[in-house]
C-alpha positions as CSV (number, residue, x, y, z in Angstrom):
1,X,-20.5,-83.0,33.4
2,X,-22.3,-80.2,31.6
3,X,-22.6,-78.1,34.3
4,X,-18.8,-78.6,35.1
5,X,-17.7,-77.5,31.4
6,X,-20.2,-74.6,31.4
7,X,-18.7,-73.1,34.2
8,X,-15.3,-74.1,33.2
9,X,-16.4,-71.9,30.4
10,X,-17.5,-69.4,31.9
11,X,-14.7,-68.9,34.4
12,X,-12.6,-68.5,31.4
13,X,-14.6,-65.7,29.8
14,X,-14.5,-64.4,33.0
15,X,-10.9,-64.4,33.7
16,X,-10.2,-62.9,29.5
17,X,-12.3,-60.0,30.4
18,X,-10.1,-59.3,33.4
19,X,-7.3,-59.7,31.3
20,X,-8.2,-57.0,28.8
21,X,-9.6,-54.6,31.9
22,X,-5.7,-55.2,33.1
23,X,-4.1,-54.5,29.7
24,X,-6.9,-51.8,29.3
25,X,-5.7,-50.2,32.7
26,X,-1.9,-50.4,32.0
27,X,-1.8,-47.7,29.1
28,X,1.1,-45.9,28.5
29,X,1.7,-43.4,31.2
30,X,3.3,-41.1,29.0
31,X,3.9,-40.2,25.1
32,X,7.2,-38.5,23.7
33,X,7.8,-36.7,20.8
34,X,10.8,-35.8,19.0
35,X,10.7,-33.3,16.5
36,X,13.5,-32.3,14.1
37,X,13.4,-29.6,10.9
38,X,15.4,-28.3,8.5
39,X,18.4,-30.1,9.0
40,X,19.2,-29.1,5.6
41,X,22.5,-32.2,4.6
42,X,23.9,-31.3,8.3
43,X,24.2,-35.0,8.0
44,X,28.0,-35.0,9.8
45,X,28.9,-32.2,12.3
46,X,31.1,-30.8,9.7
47,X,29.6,-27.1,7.6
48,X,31.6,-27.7,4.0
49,X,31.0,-24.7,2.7
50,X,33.4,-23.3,5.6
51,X,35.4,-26.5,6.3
52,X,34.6,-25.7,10.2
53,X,32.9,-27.9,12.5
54,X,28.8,-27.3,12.8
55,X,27.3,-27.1,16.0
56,X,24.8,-29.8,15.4
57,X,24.3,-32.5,13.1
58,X,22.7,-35.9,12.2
59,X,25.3,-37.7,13.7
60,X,24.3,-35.5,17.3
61,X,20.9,-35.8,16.8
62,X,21.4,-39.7,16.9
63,X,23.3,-39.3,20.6
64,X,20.1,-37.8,21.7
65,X,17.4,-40.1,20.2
66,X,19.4,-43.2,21.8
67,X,19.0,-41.5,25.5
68,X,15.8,-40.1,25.2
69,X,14.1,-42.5,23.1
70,X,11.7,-45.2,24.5
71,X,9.1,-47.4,23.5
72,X,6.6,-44.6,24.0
73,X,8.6,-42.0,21.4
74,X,7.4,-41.2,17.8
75,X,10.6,-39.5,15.9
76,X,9.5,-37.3,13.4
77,X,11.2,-34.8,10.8
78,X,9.2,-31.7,10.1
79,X,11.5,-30.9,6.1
80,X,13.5,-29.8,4.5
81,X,16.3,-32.9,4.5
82,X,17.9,-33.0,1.4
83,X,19.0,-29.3,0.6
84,X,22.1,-27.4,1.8
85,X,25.3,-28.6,3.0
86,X,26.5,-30.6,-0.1
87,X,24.2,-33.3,0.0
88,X,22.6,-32.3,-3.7
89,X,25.6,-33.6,-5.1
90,X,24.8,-37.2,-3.7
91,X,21.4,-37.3,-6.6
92,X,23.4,-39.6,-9.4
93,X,21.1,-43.1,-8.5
94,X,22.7,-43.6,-5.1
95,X,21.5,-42.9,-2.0
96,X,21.4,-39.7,-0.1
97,X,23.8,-39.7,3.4
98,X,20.8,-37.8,5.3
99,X,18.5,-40.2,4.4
100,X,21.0,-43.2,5.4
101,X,21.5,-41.3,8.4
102,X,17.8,-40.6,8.9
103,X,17.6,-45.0,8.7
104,X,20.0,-45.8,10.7
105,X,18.6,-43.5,13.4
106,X,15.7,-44.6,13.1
107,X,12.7,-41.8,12.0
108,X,9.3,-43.0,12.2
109,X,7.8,-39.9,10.1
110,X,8.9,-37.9,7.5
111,X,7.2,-34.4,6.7
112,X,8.3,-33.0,3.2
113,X,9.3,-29.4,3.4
114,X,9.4,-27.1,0.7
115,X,12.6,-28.0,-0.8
116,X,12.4,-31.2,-0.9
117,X,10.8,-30.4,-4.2
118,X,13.8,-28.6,-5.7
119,X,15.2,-31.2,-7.4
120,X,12.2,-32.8,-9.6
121,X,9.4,-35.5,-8.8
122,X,11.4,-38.5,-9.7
123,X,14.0,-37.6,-7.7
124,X,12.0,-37.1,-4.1
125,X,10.2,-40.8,-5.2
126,X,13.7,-42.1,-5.1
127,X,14.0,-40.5,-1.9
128,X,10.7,-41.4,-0.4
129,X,11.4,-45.1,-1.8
130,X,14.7,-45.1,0.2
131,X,13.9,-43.7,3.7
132,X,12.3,-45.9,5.6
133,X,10.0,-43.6,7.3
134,X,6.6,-42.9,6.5
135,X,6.7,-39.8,4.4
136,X,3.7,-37.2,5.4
137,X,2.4,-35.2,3.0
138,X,-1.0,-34.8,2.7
139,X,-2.2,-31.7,0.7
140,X,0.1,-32.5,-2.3
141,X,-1.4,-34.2,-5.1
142,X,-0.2,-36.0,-8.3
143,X,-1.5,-35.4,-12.0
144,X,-3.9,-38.4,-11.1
145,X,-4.7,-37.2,-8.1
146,X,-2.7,-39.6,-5.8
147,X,-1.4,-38.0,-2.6
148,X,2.5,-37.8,-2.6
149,X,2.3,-39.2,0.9
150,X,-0.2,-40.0,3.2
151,X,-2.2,-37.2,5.2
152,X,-1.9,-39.1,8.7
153,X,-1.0,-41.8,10.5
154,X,-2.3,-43.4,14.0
155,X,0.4,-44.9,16.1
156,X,-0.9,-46.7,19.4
157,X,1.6,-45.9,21.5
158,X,1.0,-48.9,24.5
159,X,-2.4,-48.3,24.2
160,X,-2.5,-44.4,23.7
161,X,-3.4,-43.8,20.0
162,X,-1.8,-40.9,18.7
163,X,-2.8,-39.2,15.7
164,X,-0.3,-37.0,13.3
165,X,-1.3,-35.2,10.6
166,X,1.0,-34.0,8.1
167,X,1.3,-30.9,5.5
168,X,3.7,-28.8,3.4
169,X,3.3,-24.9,3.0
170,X,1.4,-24.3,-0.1
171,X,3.6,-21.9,-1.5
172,X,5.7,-24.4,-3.2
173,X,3.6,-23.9,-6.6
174,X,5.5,-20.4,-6.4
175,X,9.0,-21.7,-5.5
176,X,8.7,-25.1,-7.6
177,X,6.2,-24.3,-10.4
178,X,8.5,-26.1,-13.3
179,X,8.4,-29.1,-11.1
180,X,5.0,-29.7,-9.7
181,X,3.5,-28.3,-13.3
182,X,0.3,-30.8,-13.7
183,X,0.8,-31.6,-9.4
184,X,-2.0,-29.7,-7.1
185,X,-1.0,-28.5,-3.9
186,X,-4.1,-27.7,-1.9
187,X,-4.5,-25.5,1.4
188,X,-2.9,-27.6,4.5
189,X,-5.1,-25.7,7.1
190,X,-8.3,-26.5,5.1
191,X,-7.2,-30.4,5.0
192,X,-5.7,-30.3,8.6
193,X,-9.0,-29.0,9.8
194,X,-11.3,-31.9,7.8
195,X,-8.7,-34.4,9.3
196,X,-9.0,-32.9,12.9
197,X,-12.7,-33.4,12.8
198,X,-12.4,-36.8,11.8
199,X,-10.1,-37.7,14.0
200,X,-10.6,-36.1,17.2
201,X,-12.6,-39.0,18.5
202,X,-10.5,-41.5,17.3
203,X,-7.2,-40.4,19.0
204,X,-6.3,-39.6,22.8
205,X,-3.7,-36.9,21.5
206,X,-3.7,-35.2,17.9
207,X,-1.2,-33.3,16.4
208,X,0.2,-31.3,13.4
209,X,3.6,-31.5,12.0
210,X,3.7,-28.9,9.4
211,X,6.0,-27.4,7.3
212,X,4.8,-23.8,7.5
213,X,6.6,-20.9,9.7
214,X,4.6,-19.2,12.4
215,X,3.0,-16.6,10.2
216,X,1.4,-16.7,6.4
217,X,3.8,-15.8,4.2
218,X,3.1,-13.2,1.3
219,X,0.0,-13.0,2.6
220,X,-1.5,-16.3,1.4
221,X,-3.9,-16.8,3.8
222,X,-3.3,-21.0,5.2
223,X,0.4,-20.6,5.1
224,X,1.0,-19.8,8.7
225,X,1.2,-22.2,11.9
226,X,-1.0,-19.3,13.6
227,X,-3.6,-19.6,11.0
228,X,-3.9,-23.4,11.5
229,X,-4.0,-23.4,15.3
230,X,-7.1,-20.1,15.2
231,X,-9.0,-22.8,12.5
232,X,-8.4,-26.1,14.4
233,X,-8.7,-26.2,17.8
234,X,-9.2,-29.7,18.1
235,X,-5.3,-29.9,17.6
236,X,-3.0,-30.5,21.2
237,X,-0.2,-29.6,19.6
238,X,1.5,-28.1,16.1
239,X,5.2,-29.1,14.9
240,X,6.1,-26.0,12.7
241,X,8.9,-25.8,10.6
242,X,10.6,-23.6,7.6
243,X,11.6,-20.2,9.4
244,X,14.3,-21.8,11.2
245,X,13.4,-19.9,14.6
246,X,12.9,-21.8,17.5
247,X,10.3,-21.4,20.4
248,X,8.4,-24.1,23.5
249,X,6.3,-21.3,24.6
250,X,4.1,-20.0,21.8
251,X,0.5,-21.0,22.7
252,X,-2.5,-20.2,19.7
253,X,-6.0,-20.3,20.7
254,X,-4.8,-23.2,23.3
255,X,-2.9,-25.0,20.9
256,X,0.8,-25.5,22.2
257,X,3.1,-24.6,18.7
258,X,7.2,-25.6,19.0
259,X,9.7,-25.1,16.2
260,X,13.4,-25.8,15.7
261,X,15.7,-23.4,14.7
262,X,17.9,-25.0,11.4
263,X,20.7,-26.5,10.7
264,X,20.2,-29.0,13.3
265,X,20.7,-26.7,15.9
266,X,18.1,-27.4,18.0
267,X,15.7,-30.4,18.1
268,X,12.3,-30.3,20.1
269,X,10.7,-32.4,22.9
270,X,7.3,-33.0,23.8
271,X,6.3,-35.3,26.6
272,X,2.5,-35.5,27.1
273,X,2.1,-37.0,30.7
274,X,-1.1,-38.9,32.0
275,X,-2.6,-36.9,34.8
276,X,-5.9,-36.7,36.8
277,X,-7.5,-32.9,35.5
278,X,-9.2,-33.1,38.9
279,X,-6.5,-33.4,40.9
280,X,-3.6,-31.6,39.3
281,X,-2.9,-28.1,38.1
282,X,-0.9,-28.4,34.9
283,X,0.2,-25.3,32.8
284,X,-1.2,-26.8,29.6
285,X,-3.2,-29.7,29.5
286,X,-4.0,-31.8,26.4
287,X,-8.0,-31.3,24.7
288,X,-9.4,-33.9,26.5
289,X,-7.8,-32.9,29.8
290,X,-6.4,-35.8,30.8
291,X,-2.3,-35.5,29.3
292,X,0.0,-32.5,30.6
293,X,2.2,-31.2,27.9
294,X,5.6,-30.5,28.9
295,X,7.9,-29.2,26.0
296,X,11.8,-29.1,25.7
297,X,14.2,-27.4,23.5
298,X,17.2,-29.8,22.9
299,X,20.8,-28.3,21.2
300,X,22.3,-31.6,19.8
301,X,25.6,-29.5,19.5
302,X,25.9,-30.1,23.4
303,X,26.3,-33.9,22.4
304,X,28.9,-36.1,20.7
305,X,28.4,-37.8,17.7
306,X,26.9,-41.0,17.8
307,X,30.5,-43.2,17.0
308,X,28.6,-45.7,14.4
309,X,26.7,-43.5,12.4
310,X,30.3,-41.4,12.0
311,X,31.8,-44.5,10.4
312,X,28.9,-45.4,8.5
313,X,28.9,-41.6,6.9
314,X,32.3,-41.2,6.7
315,X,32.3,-42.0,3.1
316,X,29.9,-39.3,2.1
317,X,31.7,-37.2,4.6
318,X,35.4,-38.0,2.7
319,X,33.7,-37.0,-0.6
320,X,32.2,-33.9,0.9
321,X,35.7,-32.7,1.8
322,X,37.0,-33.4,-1.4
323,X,34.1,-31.6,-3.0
324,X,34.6,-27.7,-0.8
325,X,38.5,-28.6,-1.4
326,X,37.9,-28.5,-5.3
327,X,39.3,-25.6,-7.3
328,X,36.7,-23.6,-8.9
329,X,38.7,-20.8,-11.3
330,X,41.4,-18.5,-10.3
331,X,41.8,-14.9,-9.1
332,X,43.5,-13.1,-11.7
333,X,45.4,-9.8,-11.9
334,X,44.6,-8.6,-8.5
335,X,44.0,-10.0,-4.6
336,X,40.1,-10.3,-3.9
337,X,40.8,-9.6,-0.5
338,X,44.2,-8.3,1.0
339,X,45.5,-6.0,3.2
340,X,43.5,-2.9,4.0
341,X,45.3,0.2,3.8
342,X,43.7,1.3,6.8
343,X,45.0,-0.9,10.1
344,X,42.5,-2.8,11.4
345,X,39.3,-1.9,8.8
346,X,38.8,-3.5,5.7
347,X,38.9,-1.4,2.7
348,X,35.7,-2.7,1.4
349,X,33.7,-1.1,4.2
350,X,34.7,2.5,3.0
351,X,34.3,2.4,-0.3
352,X,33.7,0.7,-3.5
353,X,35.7,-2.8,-3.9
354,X,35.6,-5.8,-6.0
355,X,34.6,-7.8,-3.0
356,X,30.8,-6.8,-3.0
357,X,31.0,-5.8,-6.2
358,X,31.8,-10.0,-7.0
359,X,28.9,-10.7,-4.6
360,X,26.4,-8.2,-6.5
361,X,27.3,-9.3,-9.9
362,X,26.0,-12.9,-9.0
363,X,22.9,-11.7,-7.5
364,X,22.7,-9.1,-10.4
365,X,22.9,-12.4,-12.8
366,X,20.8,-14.6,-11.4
367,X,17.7,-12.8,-10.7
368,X,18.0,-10.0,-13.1
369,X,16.9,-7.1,-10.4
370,X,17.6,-3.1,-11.2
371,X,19.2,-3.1,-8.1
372,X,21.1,-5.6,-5.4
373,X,21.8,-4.7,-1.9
374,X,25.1,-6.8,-1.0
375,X,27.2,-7.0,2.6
376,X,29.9,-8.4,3.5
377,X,31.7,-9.4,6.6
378,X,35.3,-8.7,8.2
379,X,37.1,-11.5,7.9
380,X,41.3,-12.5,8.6
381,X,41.0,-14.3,5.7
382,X,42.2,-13.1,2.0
383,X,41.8,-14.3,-1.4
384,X,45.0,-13.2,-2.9
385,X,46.0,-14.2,-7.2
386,X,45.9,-17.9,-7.9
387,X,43.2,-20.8,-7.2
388,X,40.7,-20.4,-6.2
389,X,37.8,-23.5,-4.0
390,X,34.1,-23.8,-3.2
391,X,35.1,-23.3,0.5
392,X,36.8,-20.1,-0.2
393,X,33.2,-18.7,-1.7
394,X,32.4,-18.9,2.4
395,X,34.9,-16.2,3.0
396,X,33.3,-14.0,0.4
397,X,29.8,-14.5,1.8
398,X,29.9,-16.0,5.2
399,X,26.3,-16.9,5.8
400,X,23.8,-19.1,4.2
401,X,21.6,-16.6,3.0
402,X,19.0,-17.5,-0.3
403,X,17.9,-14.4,-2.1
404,X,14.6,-12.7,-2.1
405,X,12.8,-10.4,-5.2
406,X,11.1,-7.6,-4.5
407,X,9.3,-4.6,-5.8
408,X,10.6,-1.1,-4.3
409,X,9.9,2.5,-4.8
410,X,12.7,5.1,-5.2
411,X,11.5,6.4,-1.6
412,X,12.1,2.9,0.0
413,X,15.0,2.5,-1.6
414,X,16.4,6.2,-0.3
415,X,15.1,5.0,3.4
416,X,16.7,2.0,3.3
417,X,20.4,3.5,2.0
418,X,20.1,6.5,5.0
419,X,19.3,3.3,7.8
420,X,22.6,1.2,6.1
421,X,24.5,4.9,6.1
422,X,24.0,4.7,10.1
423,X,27.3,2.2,10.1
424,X,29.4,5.7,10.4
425,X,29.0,7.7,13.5
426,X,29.0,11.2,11.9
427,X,32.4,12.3,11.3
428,X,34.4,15.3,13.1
429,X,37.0,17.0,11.8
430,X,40.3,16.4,12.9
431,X,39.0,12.7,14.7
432,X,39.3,9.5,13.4
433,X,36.0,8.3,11.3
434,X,34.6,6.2,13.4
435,X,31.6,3.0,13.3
436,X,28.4,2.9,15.3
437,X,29.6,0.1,17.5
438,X,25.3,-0.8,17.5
439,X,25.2,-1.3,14.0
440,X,26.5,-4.8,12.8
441,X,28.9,-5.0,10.1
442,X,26.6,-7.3,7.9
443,X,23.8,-4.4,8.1
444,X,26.1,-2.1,6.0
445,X,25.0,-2.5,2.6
446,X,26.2,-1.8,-0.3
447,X,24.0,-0.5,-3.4
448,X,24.8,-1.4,-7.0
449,X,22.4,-0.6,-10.0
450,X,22.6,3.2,-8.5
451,X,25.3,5.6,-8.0
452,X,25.4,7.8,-4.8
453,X,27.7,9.0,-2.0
454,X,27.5,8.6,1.7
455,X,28.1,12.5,3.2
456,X,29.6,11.0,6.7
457,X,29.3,14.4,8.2
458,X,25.5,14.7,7.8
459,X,23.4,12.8,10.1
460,X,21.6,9.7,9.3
461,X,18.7,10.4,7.3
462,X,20.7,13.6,5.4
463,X,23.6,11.4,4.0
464,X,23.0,9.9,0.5
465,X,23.7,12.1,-1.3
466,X,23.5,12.4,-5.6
467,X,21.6,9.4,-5.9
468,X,21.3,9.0,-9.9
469,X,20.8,5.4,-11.9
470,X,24.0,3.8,-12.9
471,X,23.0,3.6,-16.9
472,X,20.9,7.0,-17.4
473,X,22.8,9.0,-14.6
474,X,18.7,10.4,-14.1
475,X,17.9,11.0,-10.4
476,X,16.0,8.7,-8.6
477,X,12.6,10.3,-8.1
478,X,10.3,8.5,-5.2
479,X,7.7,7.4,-7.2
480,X,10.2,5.5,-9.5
481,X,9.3,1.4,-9.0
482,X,11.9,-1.5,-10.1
483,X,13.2,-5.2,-8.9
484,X,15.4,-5.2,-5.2
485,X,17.1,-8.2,-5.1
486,X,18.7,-8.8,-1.0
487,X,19.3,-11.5,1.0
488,X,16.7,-13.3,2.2
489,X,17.9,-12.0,5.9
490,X,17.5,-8.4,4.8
491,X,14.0,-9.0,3.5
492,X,12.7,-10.5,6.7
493,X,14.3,-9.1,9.4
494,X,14.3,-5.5,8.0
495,X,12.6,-4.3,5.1
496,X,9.3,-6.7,5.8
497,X,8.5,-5.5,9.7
498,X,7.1,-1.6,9.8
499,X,9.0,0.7,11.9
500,X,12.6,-0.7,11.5
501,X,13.0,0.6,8.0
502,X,9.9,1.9,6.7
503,X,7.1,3.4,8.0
504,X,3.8,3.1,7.0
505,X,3.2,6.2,4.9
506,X,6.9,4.9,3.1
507,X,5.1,1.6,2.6
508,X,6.4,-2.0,2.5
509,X,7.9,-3.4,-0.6
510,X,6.7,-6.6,-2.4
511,X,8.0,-9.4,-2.4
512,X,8.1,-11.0,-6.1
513,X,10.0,-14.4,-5.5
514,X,12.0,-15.9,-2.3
515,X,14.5,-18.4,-2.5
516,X,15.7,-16.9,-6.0
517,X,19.1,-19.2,-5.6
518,X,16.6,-22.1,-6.1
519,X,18.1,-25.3,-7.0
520,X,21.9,-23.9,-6.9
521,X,21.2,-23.5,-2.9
522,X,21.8,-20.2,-1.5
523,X,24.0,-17.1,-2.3
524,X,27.4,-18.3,-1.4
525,X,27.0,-21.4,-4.2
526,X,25.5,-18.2,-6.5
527,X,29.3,-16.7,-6.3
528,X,30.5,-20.1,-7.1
529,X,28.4,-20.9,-10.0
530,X,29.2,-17.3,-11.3
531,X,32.3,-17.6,-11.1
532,X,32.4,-21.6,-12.7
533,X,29.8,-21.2,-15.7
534,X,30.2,-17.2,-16.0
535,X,33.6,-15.8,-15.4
536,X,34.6,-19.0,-17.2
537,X,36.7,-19.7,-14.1
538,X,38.6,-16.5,-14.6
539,X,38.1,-14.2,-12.1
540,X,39.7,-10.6,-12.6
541,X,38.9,-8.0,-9.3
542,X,37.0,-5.0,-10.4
543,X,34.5,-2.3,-9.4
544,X,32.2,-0.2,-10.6
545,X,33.2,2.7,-8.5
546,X,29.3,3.8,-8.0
547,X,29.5,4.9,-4.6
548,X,31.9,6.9,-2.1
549,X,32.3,8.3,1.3
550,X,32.2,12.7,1.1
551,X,33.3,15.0,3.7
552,X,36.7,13.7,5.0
553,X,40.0,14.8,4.5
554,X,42.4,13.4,2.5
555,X,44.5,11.9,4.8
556,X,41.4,10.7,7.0
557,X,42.1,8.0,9.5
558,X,39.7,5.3,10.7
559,X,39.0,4.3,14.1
560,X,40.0,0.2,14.3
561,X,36.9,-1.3,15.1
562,X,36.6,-5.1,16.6
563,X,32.7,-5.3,16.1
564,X,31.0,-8.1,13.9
């Protein structure tokens, strides 16, 4: 009887451990990822600062995730949720629509970006309290020296254990000091590479969500997704975020690095596959050989909104509406923008107007530089006497631009007025004045702070002409210095990059603060608050009359022109 329960027993022991071989031999074939960034309140497909429908949305993202999404996906948002597109004006104790949109989707993780700080501690708790997914934030610490959120989480995915670690860019001290005064925000490459070592052996795939760009910004030296990936290569892949530039492709010392561009416009997807090293050729294999790595940029816009989370929002979306739709002051005395006595071009774009002039002034206000570079962008629209709404600030400054500070030179600032002068082709007597169809409308800046004129029969680099301050009509010399405010677009696209401005020898010019619209959101609610809180609501058209075109006739006549 012994005998028969003994190997009763042991036939039981013997059948469990082929039991957990089996399990242990059925792991998850395959992992997906889902990335998201910088959706910035693009929580319904609707942009309410234009009143036009948004390519890509919340309510888009959530078609995808329901037909891509199995039980081997992690759905993750790199930051930058609760910024832009209205939403700051859900904060009075009541829930935020991108977070109920972020529930009802269903997000596992939850990066904090950079602005998710904008709007004070106790307001991101609330937030963090009411989204359901775990919050990641691992190199930001409290007074006490609690994390804000945690600095990774495993996930066993079927058996595959994934690990995700989880950072913010540090320069949020700079962008958010008022609010994190008494927080510490340490390097996130530093704690991404002590996490990587411990976890390397833990984990069959590790990766990084981060909310840093590709590069370090200002030069702060852990800032960058390409510093992380050249200081932890134990890493199979990096989530980047925050420069709202999208790429599948970029490989750093081995490590794969996708990003999304913002707005929702895109969303990312990884699959890591299981494969045999030694009997397939994959393009990019995982750090212990044995997942391929297939990545895939998604563009929700392609998709319709998900019908139930389009009820479910449509309250916050109704209030929205209301919200662009509300009259702000009233244009007084004079259109804003009306009919151009030249068919076809606007009058703004050849010479001094209110227009700009309404966009510099808020600038001017709000960050207190010597001089503002301002554009503007044609437009069938016009502003004529009487009310004017929030959405109508998105025909005075179309795009979503924030503002950066900077520290220029008189020389830079000369180079920089000669490359905007390049909008004219040089002018010939008895023709038409004519645009460089090459040059985009929006690069056409105009300067106030200075006075000048634009000589249109010189060539480019011989056409600013009298270039004097506006309150001490002295000559700018090179070697004078003073605060550049320009959009944020301007900054990095142009004046930051050698060679499509300045040259070396001119130098670069540095930057003092980004995201100068801070709180308010980005230069278009800048011209709305200005006109609310300064104008007193009252907004009368007028120009300084600082700056001119020289060297056509009186009767001159322009060339219509259809480009952007």
């Amino acid at each position: 009887m012994i005998n028969t329960l003994r190997s009763l027993h042991l036939a039981w022991i013997a059948i469990l451990v082929l039991l957990l071989l089996g399990c242990r031999q059925q792991t998850a074939d395959h992992v997906r990822i889902l990335a998201t960034s910088d959706t910035h309140g693009m929580f319904y497909p609707m942009n309410y600062a234009t009143l036009e429908t948004n390519k890509g949305s919340l309510a888009q993202v959530a078609t995808v995730v329901n037909e891509r999404r199995d039980a081997n996906t992690l759905l993750v948002e790199v930051g930058d949720v609760t910024q832009g597109n209205a939403v700051e004006q859900f904060q009075k104790g009541e829930h935020c629509p991108m977070v109920v949109a972020m529930n009802a989707i269903g997000y596992d993780l939850w990066v904090a970006g950079n602005h998710e700080f904008n709007f004070g501690m106790d307001y991101l708790h609330h937030l963090i309290d009411d989204c359901h997914a775990t919050l990641l934030s691992g190199n930001v610490y409290s007074p006490e020296g609690k994390q804000l959120g945690q600095d990774y989480v495993i996930r066993n995915m079927d058996g595959v254990k994934v690990g995700i670690i989880g950072m913010v860019t540090p320069n949020i001290v700079n962008w958010d000091k008022v609010n994190l005064e008494g927080w510490t925000v340490t390097n996130p490459v530093e704690e991404t590479v002590r996490l990587a070592k411990q976890l390397r052996s833990k984990v069959d795939i590790l990766i990084a969500a981060e909310h840093m760009g590709m590069d370090n910004e200002y030069g702060v030296p852990g800032s960058g997704a390409r510093d992380l990936a050249m200081s932890c290569p134990e890493l199979d892949l990096i989530i980047a975020a925050h420069a709202h530039v999208s790429h599948i492709d970029s490989i750093v010392n081995g490590v794969l690095i996708v990003a999304n561009r913002g707005n929702c416009q895109t969303m990312v997807q990884v699959d890591f596959v299981k494969v045999n090293p030694e009997t397939v050729a994959a393009p990019l294999l995982s750090r212990n050989g044995q997942w391929q790595i297939v990545p895939e940029l998604i563009f929700p816009g392609d998709y319709a909104p998900d019908s139930a989370l389009v009820e479910q929002l449509m309250p916050y979306h109704t209030r929205a509406m209301d919200d662009a739709r509300l009259v702000i002051g009233e244009v007084v005395g004079a259109d804003l923008i009306g009919e151009s006595a030249h068919p076809g071009v606007m009058d703004a774009f050849l010479q001094d107007h209110p227009w700009p002039d309404l966009i510099a002034a808020a600038m001017k206000y709000y960050s207190g530089a010597d001089v503002v570079a301002s554009f503007i962008v044609p437009t069938s629209a016009t502003i004529t006497q009487g009310d004017i709404t929030k959405a109508d600030c998105s025909v005075i400054y179309k795009y979503s631009n924030t503002m950066y500070l900077m520290r220029a030179t008189g020389r830079q600032l000369r180079k920089y007025m000669e490359w905007s002068a390049g909008y004219f082709q040089t002018y010939q007597p008895g023709q038409p004045l004519r645009f460089n169809d090459r040059f985009a409308s929006y690069n056409f800046d105009m300067f106030t702070g200075v006075d000048y004129v634009i000589d249109v029969t010189k060539p480019v680099g011989q056409r600013i002409q009298n270039l004097v301050w506006s309150q001490t009509k002295i000559p700018v010399a090179d070697t004078d210095t003073f605060t550049l405010a320009v959009s944020n677009y301007r900054a990095n696209t142009h004046l930051r990059h050698e060679g499509v401005i300045l040259s070396d020898e001119d130098g670069m010019p540095e930057v003092l603060e980004v995201d100068m619209c801070g709180q308010i959101g980005n230069v278009r609610d800048l011209i709305a608050r200005y006109i609310q809180d300064v104008l007193g609501g009252k907004l009368t058209p007028e120009c300084d009359n600082n700056w001119h075109l020289v060297g056509l006739p009186a009767d001159f006549i322009v060339q219509p022109t259809s480009h952007r």
